[in-house]
C-alpha positions in Angstrom: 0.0 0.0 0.0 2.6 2.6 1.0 4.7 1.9 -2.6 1.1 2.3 -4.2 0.1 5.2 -2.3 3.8 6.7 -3.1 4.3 6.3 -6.9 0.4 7.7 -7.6 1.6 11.6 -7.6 4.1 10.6 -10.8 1.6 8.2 -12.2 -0.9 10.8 -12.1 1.4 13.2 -14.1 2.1 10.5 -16.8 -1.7 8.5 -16.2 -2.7 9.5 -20.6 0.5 8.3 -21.6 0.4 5.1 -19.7 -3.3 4.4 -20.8 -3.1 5.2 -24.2 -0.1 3.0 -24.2 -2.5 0.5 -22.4 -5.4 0.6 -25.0 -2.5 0.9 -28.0 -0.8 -2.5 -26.4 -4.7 -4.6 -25.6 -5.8 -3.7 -28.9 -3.0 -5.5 -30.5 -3.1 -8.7 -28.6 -6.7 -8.6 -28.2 -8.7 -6.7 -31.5 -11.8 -8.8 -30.3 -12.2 -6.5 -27.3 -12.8 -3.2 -30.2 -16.3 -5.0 -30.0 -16.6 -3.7 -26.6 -14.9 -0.4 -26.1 -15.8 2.7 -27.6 -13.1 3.6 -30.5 -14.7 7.4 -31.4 -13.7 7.9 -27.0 -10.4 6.2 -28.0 -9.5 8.7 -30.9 -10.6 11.5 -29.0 -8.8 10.4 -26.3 -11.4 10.8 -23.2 -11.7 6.8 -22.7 -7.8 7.1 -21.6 -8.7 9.9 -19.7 -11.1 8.5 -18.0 -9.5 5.2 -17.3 -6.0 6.9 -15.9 -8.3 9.1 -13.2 -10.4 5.9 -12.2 -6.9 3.9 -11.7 -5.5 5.7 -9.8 -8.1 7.3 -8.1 -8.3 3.8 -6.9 -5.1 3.5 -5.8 -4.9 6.6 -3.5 -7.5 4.9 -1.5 -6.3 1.7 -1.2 -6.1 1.5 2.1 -9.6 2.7 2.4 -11.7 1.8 -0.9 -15.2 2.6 0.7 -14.3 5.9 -0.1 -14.3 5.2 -3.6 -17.3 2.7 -3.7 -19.9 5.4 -5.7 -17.6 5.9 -8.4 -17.4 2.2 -8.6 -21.0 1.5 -8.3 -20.7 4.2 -11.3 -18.2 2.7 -13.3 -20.1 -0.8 -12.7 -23.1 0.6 -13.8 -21.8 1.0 -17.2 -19.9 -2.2 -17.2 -22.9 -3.9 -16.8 -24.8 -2.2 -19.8 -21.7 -3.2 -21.8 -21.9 -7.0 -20.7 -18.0 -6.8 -19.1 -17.1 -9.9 -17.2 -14.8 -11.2 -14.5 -12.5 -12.6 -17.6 -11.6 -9.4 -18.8 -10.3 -8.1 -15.8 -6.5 -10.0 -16.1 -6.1 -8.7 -19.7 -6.3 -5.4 -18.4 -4.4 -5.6 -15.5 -1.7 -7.7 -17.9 -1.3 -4.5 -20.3 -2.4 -1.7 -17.6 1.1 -3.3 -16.2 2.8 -3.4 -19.3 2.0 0.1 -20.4 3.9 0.9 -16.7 7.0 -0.5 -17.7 7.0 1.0 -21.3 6.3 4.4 -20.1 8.0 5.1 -16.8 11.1 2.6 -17.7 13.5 2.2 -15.0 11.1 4.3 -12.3 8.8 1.5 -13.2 11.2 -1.0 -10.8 10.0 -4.6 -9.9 9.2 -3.5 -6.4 6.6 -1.0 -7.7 5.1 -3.6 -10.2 4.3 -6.2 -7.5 2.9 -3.7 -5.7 0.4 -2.4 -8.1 0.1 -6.2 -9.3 -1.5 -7.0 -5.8 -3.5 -2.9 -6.2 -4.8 -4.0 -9.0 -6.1 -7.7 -7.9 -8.0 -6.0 -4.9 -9.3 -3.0 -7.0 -10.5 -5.1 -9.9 -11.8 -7.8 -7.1 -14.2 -4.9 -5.6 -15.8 -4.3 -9.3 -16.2 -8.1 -10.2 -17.8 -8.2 -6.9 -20.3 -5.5 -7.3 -21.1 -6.3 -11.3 -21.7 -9.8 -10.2 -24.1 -8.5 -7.9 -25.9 -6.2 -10.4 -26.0 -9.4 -13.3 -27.7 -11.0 -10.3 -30.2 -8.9 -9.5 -31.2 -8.2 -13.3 -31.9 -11.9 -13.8 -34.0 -11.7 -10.8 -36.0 -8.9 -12.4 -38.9 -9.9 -14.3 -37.9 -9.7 -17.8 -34.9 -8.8 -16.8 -32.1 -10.5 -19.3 -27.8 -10.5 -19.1 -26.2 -9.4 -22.6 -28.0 -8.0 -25.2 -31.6 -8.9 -26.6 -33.2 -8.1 -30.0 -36.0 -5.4 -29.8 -37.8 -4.2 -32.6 -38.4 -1.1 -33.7 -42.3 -0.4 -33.6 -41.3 3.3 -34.6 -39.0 6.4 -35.6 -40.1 9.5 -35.2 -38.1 13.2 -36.4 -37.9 15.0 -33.7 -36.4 18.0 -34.8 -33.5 18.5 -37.8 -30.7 16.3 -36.2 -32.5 14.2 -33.1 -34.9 11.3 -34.3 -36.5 8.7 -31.7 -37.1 5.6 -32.1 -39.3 3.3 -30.2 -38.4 -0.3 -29.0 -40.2 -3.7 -28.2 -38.9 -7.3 -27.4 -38.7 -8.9 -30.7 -40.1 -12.3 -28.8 -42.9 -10.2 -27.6 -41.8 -11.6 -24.1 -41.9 -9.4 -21.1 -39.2 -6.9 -20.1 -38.2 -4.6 -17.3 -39.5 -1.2 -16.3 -36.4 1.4 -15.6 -35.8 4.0 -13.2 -36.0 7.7 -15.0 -32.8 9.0 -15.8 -31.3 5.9 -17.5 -30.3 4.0 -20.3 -30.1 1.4 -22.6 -26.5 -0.2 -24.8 -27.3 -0.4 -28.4 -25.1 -2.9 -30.4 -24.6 -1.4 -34.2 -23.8 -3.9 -36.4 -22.9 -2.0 -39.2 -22.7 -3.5 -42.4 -18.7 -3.0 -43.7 -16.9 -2.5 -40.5 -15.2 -5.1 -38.4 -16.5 -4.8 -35.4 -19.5 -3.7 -33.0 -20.4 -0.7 -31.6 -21.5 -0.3 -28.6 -23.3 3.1 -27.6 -25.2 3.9 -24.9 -29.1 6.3 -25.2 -30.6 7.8 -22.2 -34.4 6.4 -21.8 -36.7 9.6 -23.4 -39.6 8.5 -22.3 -41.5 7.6 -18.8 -41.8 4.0 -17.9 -44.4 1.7 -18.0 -45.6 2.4 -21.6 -44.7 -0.5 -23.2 -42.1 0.3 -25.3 -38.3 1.8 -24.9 -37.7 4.9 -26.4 -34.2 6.5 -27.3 -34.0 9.6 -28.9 -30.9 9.7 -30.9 -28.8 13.3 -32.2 -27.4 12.5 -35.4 -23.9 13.7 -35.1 -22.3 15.3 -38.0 -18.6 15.7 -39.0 -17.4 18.7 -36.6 -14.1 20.7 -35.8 -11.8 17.7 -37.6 -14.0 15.0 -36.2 -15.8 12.7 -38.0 -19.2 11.9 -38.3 -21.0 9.9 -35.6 -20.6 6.3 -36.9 -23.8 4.7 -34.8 -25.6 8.0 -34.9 -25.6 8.2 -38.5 -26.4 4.5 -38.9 -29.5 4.7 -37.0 -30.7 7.6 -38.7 -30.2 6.5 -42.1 -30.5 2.5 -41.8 -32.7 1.9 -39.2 -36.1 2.2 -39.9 -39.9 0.9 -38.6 -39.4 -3.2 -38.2 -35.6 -3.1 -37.9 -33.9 -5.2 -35.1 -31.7 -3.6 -32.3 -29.5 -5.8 -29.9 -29.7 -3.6 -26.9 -28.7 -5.0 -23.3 -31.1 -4.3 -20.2 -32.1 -0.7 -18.4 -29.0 0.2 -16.5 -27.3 3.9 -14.7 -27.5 5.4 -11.5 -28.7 8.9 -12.6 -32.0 8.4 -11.4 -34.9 10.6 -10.6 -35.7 10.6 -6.7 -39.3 10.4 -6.8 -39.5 10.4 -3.1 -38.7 13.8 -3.1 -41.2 16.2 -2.7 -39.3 19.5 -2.9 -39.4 21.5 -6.2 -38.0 19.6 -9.4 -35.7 21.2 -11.2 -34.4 19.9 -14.7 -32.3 21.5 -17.2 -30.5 20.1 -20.3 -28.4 22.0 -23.3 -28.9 20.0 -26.6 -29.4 16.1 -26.6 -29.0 16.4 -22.9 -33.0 16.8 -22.5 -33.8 12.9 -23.3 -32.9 11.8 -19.3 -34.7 15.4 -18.1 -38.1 14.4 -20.7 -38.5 11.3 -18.8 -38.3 12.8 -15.5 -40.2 15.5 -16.6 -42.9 12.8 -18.4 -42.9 10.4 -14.7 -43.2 13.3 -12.4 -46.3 14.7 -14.4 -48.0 11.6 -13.9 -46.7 10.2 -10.6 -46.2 13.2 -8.2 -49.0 16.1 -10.2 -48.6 18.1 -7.1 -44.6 18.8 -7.3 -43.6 22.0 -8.6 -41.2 21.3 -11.8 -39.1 24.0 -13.8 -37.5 22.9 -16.7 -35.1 25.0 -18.5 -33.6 23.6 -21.7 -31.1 25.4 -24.3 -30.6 24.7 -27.1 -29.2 26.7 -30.7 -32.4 27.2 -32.3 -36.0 25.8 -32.8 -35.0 23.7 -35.7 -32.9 21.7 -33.5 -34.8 22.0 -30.5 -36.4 18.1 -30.0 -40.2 17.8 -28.2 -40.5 21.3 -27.8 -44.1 20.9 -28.8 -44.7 18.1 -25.9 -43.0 20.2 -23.2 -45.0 23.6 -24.0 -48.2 21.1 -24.2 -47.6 20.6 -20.8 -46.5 23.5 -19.7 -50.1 25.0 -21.0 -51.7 21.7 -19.1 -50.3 22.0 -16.0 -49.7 24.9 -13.7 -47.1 23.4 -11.8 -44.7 23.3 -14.5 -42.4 26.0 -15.5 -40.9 25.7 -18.8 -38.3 27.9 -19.8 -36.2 28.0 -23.3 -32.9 29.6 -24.0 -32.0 29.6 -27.7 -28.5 30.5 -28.4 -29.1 31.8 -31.9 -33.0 31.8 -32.5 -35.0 32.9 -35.8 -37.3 34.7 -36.2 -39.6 32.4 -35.6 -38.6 31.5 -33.0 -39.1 34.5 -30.7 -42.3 34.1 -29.6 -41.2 30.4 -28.1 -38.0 32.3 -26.4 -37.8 33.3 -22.6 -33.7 34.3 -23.3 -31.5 34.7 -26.1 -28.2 33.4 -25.2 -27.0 30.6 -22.8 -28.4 29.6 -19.0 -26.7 31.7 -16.6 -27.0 32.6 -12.8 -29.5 35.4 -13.9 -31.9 33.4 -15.1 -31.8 30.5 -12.3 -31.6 33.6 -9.9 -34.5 35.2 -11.5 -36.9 31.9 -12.4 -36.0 29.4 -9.5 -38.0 30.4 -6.2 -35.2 28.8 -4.0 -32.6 27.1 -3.6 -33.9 24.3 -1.3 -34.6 21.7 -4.2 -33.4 19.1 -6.1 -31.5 19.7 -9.6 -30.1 17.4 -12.5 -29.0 18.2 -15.8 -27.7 16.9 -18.7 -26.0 18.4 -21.5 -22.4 19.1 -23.5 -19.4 19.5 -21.3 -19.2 23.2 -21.4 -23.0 23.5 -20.7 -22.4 20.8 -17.4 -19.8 22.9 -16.2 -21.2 25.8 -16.5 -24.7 24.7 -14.6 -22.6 23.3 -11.9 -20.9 26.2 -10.8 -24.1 28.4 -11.4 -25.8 26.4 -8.6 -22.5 26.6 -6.6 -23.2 30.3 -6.5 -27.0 30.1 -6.2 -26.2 28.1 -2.7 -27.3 24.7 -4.0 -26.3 21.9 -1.5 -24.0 19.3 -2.9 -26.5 16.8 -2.0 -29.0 18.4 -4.4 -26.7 18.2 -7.1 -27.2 15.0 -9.6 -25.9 15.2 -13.3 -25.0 12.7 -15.9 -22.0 12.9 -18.5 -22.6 11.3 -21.9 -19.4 9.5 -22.5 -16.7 8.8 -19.9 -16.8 10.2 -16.4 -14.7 13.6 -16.5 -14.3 16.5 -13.5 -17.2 18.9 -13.6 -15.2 21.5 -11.5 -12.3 21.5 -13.6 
């Protein structure tokens, strides 16, 4: 523990190189596992990222890993919608190693690779235990199923110009589970012409209980040097009423407390609305008495998804407070527009009645960041804070 504990400051420094040696050296001896890792995260580099700050996260606390047992129950989380078992762990641990000794070279000594050797074992130990324990209660959930299962799509609907849902049902018309608002579902993407799977993972759009799955899907175009979504663009153009979809089971731990019965209050930037609909959609319906105020930003009303459906209810039901910041809008879209710009303290300030409430949101990086710190200033207790990154984990304070 105390060689562990000691080498983590220099490890830190160095954590991208040494992972995106890691990845660089797996890949190689094991191309099957491109079926399961994200490869758009491994070009842009966050996957790395992400793993390095996890690692050795870890490894600070070794002597005391209930301290880290949320981010794990995380981290699980999304190894479970991804179908990761016990049997990958050693090929990590093998390369994670291995990427050490390549990177760090004579610093890397054998007294410091035993050590993290044995870190590693009792690290990876606590996630085996706590995904086994999720794969176990999912196959104790009625319907509930391990890997992924082929639903149909009963339909696709445009939602605005680049976000299109698309509703799901089991293919063997058997039963299925009923989710928690807030999470989501792994969609396989077997795309004709490339060589392996791809694995993304949709936030549930709708409220539970109807029957069906719904994802609602941004179709992300070539940007800033990056390419065009590969699974984003498949589903929009190839997938159509009566396709298949492999998708594994409902899975996250961004969930809305429905307990709760302070104000609700939701705000999203972009795609980030599909997690805040269904919470929106569940507390209608389950708690009509709760006051809700959903803000949502987005660059304009052509891009704007189920702006129809929220100002529908907002007209329906007094307890809602629906407010829309476009970035850029038209001139059309005026009338629709409480602020022309971005979500600031102002407007939370100025809409929000107080602070004693709970708050989630769900948007791009920037957007994230810039929500979080706003309720830092508006006197929001940590507690109260819940938010999701689409993607890896990153540090929403940074």
């Amino acid at each position: 523990m105390d060689i562990v504990k000691a080498t983590v400051p220099i490890l830190q420094d160095r954590g991208d190189e040494i992972t995106s040696r890691f990845y660089q050296l797996m890949f190689e001896n094991h191309p099957e596992l491109k079926n399961i890792f994200n490869q758009t995260n491994q070009r842009k580099g966050s996957q790395s990222k992400a793993l390095a700050d996890t690692v050795y996260a870890a490894a600070a606390h070794i002597d005391q890993l209930e301290q880290i047992l949320p981010h794990v129950k995380q981290i699980a989380q999304k190894h479970r919608s991804l179908n990761i078992k016990p049997e990958h762990y050693p090929i990590v641990g093998k390369y994670l190693l291995l990427a050490m000794q390549d990177v760090l070279g004579d610093t890397a000594s054998d007294d410091v690779i035993n050590a993290w050797e044995k870190a590693y074992s009792v690290i990876s130990g606590v996630f085996i235990e706590t995904e086994k324990k999720m794969y176990q209660e999912l196959e104790n959930t009625t319907g509930g199923w391990i890997d992924f299962r082929n639903f149909k799509v009963v339909d696709k609907v445009a939602e605005s110009d680049v976000i299109t849902s698309f509703y799901l049902e089991p293919a063997d018309g058997n039963p299925f589970p009923v989710y928690q608002p807030g999470q989501y579902i792994t969609v396989k993407a077997e795309i004709p012409g490339q060589p392996y799977a791809h694995l993304r993972q949709y936030s549930l759009s709708a409220a539970p209980g109807q029957g069906y799955y719904r994802i609602s899907v941004k179709r992300e175009d070539s940007l800033n040097g990056l390419p065009a979504g590969i699974v984003s663009n498949y589903l929009h153009s190839q997938i159509e009423k009566g396709s298949i979809l492999p998708i594994s089971a409902p899975s996250g731990d961004f969930m809305l407390d429905q307990e709760d019965t302070r104000p609700l209050v939701l705000m999203s930037g972009g795609v980030g609305l599909t997690p805040m609909i269904s919470m929106l959609d569940t507390t209608i319906k389950q708690n009509p008495e709760r006051e809700i105020y959903f803000i949502h930003a987005a660059h304009c009303g052509d891009v704007h998804a189920m702006k129809d459906h929220v100002r529908q209810l907002n007209n329906e039901h007094p307890q809602l407070h629906a407010y829309t910041v476009y970035a850029e809008p038209a001139d059309e879209d005026k009338q629709f527009c409480d602020k022309t710009g971005y979500v600031d303290f102002d407007l939370l300030s100025s809409v929000l009645p107080t602070n004693d409430s709970s708050f989630y949101f769900c948007g791009p990086e920037g957007f994230m960041k810039a929500m979080y710190q706003n309720l830092k200033k508006f006197n929001v207790a940590e507690a109260d804070i819940h938010f999701e990154f689409f993607g890896p984990a990153k540090a929403i304070t940074a």
